[in-house]
C-alpha positions in Angstrom: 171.9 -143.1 -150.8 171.1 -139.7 -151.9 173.8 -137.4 -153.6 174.4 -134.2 -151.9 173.5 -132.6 -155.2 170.4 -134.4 -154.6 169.9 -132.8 -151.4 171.2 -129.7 -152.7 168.2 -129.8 -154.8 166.0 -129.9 -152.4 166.7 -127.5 -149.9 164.8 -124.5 -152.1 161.7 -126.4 -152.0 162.0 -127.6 -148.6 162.9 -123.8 -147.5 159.5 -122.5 -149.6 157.4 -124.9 -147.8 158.8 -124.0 -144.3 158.1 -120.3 -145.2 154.8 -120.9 -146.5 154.1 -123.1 -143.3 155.2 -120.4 -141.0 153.0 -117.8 -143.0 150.6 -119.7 -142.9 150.4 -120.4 -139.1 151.4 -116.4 -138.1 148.3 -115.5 -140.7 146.2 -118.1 -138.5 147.8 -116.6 -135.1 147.2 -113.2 -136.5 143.2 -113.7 -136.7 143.0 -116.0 -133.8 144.1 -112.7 -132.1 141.3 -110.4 -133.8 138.9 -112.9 -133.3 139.1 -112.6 -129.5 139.8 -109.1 -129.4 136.6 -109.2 -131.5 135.0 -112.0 -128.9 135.9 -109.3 -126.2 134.1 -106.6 -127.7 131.0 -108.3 -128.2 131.0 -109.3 -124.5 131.9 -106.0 -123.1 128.5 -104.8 -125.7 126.5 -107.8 -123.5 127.9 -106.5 -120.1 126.7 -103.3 -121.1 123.0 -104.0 -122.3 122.8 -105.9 -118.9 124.0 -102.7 -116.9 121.4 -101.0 -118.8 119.2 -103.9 -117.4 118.4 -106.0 -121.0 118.2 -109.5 -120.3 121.6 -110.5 -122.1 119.9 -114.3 -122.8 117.0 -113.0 -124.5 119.6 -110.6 -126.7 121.6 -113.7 -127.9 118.8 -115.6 -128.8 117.4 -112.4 -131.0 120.7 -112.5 -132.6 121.2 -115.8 -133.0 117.4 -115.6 -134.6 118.6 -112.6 -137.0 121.1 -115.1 -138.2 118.8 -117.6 -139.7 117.1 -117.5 -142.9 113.5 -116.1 -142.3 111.6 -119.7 -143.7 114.1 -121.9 -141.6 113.5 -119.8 -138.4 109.5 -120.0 -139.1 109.6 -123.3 -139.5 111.8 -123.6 -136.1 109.0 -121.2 -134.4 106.2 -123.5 -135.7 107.8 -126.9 -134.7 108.7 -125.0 -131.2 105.1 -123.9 -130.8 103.8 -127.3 -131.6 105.6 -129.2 -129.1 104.5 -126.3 -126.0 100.8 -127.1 -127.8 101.5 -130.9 -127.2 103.1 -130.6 -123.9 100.3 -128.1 -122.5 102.4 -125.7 -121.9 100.3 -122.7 -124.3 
């Protein structure tokens, strides 16, 4: 059976690592809540470009495409292009 000095003992730790728990989470919580204010703003740029009649699918893709490392995404293309060839659809 523990002493209560024993448990005495403990209770600083213990309290530390329930504060740095609870910072931890509210820090998550925090940028959870940017990153959909964020998420929102991007969309409301999409909704936008589509008013303005861009084809909001074809954006994505160019981002997503800006993303990529310029080899990896010609080698992508070239694979891509490949299959149409094989497939008859070029």
């Amino acid at each position: 059976m523990a002493t209560s000095a024993a448990i005495a003992g403990d209770e600083p730790a213990t309290a530390f690592a329930k504060d740095q728990l609870k910072s931890i989470i509210e820090r998550i919580e925090r940028l959870e809540e940017e990153k959909k204010a964020v998420s929102d703003d991007i969309n409301d740029i999409y909704s936008e470009a589509k008013g303005n009649g861009y084809d909001v699918k074809a954006l994505k893709t160019i981002v997503r495409m800006r993303k990529q490392d310029p080899n990896e995404r010609a080698e992508a293309e070239t694979i891509l292009e490949t299959y149409l060839q094989a497939l008859g659809m070029l």
